[in-house]
C-alpha positions in Angstrom: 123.9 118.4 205.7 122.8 116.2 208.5 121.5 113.6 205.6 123.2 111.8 202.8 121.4 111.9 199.1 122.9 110.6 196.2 124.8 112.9 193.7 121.8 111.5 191.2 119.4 112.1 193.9 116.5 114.9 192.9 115.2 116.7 196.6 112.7 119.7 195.9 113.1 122.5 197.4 111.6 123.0 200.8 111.3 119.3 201.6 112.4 118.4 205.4 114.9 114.9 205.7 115.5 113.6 208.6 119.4 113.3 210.3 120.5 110.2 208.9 118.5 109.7 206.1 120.2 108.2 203.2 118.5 108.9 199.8 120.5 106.9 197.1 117.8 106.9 194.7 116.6 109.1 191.7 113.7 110.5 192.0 112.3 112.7 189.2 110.2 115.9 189.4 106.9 116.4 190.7 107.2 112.8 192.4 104.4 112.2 195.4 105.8 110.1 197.9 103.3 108.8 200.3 103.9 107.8 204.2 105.9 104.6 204.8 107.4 104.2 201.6 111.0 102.4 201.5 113.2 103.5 198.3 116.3 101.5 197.5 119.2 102.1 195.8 119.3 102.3 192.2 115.3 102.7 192.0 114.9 104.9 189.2 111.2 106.9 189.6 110.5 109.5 186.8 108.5 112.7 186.4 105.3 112.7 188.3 105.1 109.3 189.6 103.0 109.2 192.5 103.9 106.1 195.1 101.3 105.5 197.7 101.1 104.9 201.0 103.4 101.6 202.7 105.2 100.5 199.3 108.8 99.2 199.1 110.6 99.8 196.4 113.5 97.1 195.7 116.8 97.5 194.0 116.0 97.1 190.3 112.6 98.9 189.8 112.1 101.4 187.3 109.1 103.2 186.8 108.9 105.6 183.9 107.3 109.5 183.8 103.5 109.6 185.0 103.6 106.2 186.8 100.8 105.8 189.8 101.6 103.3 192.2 98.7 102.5 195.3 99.2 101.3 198.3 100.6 98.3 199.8 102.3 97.5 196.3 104.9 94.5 196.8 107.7 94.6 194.4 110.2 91.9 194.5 113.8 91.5 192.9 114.7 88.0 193.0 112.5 85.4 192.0 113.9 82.6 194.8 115.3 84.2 198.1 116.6 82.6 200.5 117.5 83.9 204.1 121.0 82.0 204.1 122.3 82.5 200.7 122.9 86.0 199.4 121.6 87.0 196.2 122.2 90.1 195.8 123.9 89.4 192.1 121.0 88.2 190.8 118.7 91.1 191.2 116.0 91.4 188.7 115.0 94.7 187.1 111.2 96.0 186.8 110.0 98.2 184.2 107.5 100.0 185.1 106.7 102.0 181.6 104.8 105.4 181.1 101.7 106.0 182.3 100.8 102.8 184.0 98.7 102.1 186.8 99.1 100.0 189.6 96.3 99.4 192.1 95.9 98.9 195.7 97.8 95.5 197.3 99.1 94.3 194.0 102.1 91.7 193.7 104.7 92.3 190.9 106.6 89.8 190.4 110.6 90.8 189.4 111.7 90.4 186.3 108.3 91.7 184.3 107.4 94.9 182.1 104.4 96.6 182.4 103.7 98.3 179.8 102.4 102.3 178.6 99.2 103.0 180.3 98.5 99.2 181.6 96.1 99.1 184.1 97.0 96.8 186.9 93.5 96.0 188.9 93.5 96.2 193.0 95.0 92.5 194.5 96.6 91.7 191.1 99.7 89.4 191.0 102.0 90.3 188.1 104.1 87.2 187.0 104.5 87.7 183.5 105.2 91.1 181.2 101.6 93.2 180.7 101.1 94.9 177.2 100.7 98.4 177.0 96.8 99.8 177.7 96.0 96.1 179.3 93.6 95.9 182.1 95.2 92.9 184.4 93.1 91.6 187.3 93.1 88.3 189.6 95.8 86.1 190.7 98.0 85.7 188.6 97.2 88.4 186.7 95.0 88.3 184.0 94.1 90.5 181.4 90.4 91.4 180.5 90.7 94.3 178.5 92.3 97.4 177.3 92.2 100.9 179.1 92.9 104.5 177.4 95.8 107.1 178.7 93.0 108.4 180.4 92.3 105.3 182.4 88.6 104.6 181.0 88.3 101.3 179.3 88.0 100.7 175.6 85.4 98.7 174.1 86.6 97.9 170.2 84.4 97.4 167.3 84.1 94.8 164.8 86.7 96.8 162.9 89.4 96.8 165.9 88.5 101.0 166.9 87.6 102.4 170.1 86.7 106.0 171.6 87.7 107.0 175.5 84.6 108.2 177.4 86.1 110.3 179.0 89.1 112.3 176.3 87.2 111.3 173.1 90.5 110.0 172.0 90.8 107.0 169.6 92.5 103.7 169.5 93.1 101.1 167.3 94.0 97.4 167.7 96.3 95.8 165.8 97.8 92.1 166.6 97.0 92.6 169.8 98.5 96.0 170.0 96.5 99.3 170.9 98.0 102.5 169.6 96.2 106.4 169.4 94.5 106.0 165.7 94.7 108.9 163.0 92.4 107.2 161.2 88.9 109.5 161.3 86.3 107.0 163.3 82.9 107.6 162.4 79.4 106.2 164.7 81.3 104.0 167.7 
C-alpha cells in the first residue's frame, strides 16, 4: 500500500488515500469526513459521525456513534501549552457522547463531556462538562435549554414533560435530568 493506516483503522471500500498518508485513527462506519479535516492519533470517531469541513481533531477526542461536528470546530488537549515545554503526557481526553451536536466555529475546551444529544450552539466555547439534551450557547458556554434526539427544543410543563415537534416523542425532567418518558402525556 503506498499509505500507512492503523491496524484499528476502519477505510471503506472504494475510498482513495493519498501516498504517504498515515491514518492512525479509528474511524467507525458510515463516518463523513469533510475537506481539511486533521485526525490524530488515538481519536476515536464512532458510527455515523459526520466531521465538517476545516476541524482538527487532537489526541484524546472521542466522539460517540451519531456525533455531528460543523465546521471550523477547535478542540484542544491540554489546557496550558506552551511552545518550549512538551506536554505531550498531560493530554486531556474529550468525550464527545451519542448523538450530540456541535455547531459551526465552536471552542471545546479539553478535558469536558458533552453529553447524549447536547446541542452545542454556533461560536460556543465549551469549558465545563454539558448535560445530556442541553442547548449551550455564548462564550463560555451557556446553557438555555434542553433539545430532543431529534434536535427540536423542548419546552417542559409545570409538571417537568415535554413533546418534540418534530418526532412527537416525550421527555421528562427530573433533577435536572431529561430522559424519553413512558409516562402517557396528555394536552402539552
Amino acid at each position: 500500500m503506498p499509505y500507512y493506516a492503523h491496524p484499528t483503522a476502519v477505510i471503506d471500500e472504494g475510498s482513495e488515500i493519498g501516498e504517504g498518508v498515515k491514518i492512525l485513527a479509528k474511524i467507525g462506519e458510515g463516518c463523513n469526513i469533510g475537506q481539511n479535516v486533521f485526525i490524530a492519533s488515538d481519536v476515536v470517531l464512532g458510527k455515523n459521525v459526520k466531521v465538517q469541513n476545516n476541524v482538527s481533531l487532537y489526541e484524546g477526542v472521542v466522539c460517540e456513534d451519531d456525533v455531528f461536528i460543523g465546521p471550523s470546530v477547535v478542540f484542544t488537549n491540554i489546557k496550558n501549552p506552551r511552545s518550549a515545554i512538551s506536554r505531550r503526557q498531560e493530554y486531556e481526553k474529550t468525550v464527545i457522547r451519542k448523538g450530540a451536536t456541535i455547531g459551526a466555529n465552536s471552542t471545546i475546551i479539553c478535558g469536558n463531556e458533552i453529553g447524549e444529544y447536547a446541542f452545542i450552539g454556533a461560536g460556543a466555547v465549551i469549558t465545563k462538562p454539558v448535560l445530556s439534551h442541553a442547548l449551550v450557547v455564548g462564550n463560555p458556554g451557556k446553557q438555555i435549554g434542553w433539545m430532543s434526539e431529534y434536535g427540536s427544543r423542548l419546552n417542559f410543563d409545570k409538571n417537568g414533560f415535554a413533546v418534540c415537534d418534530e418526532s412527537n416523542e416525550k421527555y421528562e425532567i427530573i433533577n435536572n435530568k431529561v430522559k424519553k418518558s413512558k409516562v402517557k402525556v396528555q394536552n402539552l
